[in-house]
MDAnalysis code that builds the backbone (N, CA, C; Angstrom):
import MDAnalysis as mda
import numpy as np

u = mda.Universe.empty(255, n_residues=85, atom_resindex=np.repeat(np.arange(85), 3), trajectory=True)
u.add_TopologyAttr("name", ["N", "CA", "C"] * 85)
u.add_TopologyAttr("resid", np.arange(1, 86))
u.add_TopologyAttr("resname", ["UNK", "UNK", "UNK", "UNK", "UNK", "UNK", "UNK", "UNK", "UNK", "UNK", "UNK", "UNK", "UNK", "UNK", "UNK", "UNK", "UNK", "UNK", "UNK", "UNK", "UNK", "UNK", "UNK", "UNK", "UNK", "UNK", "UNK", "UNK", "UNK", "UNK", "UNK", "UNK", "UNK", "UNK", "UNK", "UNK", "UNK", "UNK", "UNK", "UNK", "UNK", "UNK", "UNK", "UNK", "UNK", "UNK", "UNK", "UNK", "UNK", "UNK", "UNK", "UNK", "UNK", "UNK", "UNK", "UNK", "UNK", "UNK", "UNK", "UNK", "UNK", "UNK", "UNK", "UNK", "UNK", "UNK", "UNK", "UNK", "UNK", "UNK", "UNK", "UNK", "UNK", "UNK", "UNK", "UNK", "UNK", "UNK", "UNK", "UNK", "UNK", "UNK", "UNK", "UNK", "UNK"])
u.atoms.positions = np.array([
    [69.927, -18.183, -103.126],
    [68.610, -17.599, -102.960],
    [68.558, -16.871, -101.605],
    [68.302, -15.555, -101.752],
    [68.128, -15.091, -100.738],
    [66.674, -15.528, -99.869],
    [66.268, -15.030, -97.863],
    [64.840, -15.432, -97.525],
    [64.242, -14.064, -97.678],
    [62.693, -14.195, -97.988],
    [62.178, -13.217, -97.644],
    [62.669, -11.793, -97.377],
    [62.985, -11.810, -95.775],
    [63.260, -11.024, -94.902],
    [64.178, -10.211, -95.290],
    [65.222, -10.660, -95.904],
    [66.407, -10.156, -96.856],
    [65.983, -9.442, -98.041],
    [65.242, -10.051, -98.619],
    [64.568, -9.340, -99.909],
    [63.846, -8.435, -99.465],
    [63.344, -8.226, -98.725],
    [62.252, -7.213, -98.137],
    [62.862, -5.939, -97.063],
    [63.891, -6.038, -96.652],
    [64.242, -5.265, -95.446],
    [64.959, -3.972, -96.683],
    [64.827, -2.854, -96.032],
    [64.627, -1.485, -96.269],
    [65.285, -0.926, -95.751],
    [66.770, -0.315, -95.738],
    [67.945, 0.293, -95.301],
    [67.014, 1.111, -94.180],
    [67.393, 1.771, -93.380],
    [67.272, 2.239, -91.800],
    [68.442, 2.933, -91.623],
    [68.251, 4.285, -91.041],
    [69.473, 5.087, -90.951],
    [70.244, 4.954, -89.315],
    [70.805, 3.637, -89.135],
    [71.045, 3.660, -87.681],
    [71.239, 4.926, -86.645],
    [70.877, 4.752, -85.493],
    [70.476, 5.670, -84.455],
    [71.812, 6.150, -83.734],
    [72.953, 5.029, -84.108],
    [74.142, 5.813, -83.269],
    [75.216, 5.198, -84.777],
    [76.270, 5.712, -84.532],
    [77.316, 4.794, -85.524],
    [78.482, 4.802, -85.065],
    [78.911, 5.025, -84.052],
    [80.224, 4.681, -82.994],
    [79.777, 4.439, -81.745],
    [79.434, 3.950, -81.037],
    [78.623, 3.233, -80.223],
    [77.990, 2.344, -79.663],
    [78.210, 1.459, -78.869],
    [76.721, 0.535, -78.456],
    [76.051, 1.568, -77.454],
    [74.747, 1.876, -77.822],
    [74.089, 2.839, -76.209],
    [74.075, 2.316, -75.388],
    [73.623, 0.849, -75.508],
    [72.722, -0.273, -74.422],
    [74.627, -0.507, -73.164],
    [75.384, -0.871, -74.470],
    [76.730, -0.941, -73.403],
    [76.652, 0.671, -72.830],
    [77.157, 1.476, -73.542],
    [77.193, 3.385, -72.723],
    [76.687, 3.007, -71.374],
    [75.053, 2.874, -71.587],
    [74.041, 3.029, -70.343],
    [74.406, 1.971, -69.059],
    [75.484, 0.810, -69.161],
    [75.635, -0.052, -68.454],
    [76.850, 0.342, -67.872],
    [77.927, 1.562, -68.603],
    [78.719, 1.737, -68.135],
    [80.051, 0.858, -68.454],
    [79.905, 0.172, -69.661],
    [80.843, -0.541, -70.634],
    [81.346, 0.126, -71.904],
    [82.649, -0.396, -72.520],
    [82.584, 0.061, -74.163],
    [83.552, -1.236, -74.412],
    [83.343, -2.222, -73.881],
    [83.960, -3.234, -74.366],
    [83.617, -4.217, -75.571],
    [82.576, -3.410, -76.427],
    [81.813, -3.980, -77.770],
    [82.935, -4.271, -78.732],
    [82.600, -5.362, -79.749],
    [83.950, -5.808, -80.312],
    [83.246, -4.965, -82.140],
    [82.340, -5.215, -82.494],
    [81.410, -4.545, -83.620],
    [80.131, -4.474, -83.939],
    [79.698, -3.405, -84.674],
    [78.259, -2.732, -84.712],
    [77.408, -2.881, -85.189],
    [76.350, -3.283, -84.834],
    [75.434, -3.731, -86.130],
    [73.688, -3.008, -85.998],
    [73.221, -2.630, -86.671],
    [72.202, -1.897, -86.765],
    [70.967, -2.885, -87.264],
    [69.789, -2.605, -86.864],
    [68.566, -3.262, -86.911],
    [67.472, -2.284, -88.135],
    [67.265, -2.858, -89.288],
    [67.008, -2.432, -90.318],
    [65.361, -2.438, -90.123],
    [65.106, -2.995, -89.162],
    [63.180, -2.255, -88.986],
    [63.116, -0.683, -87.995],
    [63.974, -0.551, -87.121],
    [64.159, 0.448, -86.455],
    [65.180, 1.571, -86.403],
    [66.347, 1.048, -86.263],
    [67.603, 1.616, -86.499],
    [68.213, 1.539, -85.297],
    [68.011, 0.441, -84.493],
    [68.682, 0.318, -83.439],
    [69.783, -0.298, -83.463],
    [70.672, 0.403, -82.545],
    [72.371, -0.355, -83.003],
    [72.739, -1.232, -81.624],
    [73.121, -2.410, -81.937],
    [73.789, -3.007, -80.479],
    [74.865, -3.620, -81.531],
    [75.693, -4.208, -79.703],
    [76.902, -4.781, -79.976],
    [76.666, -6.255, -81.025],
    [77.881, -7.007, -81.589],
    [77.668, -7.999, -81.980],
    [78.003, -9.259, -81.540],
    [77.612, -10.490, -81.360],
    [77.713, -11.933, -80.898],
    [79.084, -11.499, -80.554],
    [80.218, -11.033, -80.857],
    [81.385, -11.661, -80.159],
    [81.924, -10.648, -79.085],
    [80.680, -9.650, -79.147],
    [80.967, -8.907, -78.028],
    [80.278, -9.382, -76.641],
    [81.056, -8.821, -75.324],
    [79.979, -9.693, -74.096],
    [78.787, -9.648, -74.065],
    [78.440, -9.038, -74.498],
    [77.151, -8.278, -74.268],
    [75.829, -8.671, -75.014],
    [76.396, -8.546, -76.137],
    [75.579, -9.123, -77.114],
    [74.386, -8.259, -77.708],
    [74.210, -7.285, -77.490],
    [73.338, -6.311, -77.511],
    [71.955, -6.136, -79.061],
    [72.996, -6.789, -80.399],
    [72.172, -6.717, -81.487],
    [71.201, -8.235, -81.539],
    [71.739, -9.205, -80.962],
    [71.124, -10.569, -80.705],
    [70.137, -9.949, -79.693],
    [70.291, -9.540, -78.586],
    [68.845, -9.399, -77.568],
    [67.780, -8.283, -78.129],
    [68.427, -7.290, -79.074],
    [67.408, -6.465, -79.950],
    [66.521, -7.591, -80.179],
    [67.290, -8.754, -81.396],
    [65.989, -9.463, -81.592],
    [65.387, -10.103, -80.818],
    [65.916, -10.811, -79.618],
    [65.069, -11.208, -79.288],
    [64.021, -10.591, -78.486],
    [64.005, -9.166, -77.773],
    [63.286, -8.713, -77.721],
    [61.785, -7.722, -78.533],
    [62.159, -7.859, -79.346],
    [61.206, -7.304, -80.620],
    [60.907, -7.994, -82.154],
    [61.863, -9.035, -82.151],
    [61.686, -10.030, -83.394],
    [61.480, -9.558, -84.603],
    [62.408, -8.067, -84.963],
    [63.135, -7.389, -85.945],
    [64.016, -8.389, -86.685],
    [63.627, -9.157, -87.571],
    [64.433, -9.794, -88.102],
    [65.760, -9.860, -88.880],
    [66.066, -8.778, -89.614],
    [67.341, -8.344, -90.212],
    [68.136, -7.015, -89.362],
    [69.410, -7.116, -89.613],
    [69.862, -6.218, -89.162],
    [71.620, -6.514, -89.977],
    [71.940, -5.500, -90.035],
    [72.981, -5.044, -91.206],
    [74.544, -4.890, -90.213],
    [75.664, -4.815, -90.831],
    [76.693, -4.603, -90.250],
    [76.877, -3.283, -90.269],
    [77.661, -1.972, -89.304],
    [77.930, -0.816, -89.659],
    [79.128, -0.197, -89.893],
    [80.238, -1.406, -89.430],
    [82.122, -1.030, -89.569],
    [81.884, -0.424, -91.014],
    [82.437, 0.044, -90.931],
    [83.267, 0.932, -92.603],
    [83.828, -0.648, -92.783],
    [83.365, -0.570, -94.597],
    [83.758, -1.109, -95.562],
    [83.113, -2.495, -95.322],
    [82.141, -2.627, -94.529],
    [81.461, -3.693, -94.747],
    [79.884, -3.655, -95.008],
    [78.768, -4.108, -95.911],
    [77.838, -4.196, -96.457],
    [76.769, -5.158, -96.382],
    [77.005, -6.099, -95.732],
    [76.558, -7.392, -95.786],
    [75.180, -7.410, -94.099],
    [74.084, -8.162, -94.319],
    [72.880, -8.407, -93.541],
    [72.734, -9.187, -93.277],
    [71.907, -9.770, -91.891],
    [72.210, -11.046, -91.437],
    [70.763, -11.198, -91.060],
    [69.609, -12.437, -91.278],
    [68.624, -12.348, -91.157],
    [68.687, -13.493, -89.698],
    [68.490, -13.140, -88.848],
    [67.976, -13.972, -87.581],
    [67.141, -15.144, -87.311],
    [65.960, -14.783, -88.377],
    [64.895, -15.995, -88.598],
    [65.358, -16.671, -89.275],
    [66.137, -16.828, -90.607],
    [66.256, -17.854, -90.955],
    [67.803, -17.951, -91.026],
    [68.650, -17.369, -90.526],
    [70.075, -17.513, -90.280],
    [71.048, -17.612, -91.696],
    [70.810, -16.214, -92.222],
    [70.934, -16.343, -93.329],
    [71.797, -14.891, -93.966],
    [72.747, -14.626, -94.632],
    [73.437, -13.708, -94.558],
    [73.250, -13.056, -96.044],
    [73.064, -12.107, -96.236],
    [73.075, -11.426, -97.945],
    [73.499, -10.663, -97.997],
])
């Protein structure tokens, strides 16, 4: 069973797609992979990068889903309820 948030979130045409900006602007590119925020289209790095950039999206705005963007992967990860579809 998918939550909510999953059922409800609405593809978003991410804002960069080779990129973290938030790393760019810090003067890093040490991001390990990309993940885009499906209420906005904001892209940060992911948990295993230093940075962490798609985790502090949420926690700064509490955008709950946000999608992977590597080629050949498809899959969404909901934050609130820690839940992947």
């Amino acid at each position: 069973m998918t939550c909510q948030h999953l059922a409800e979130a609405a593809p978003t045409e991410p804002k960069a797609t080779d990129v973290c900006p938030e790393c760019v602007a810090i003067g890093t590119d040490d991001w390990v992979h990309l993940r885009a925020c499906l209420s906005c289209g904001h892209v940060g790095c992911c948990d295993s990068s230093p940075n962490r950039h798609a985790s502090g999206h949420f926690e700064q705005t509490g955008h709950p889903v946000m999608r992977s963007i590597q080629p050949g992967e498809a899959w969404r990860w909901c934050f609130v309820d820690e839940e992947i579809g």
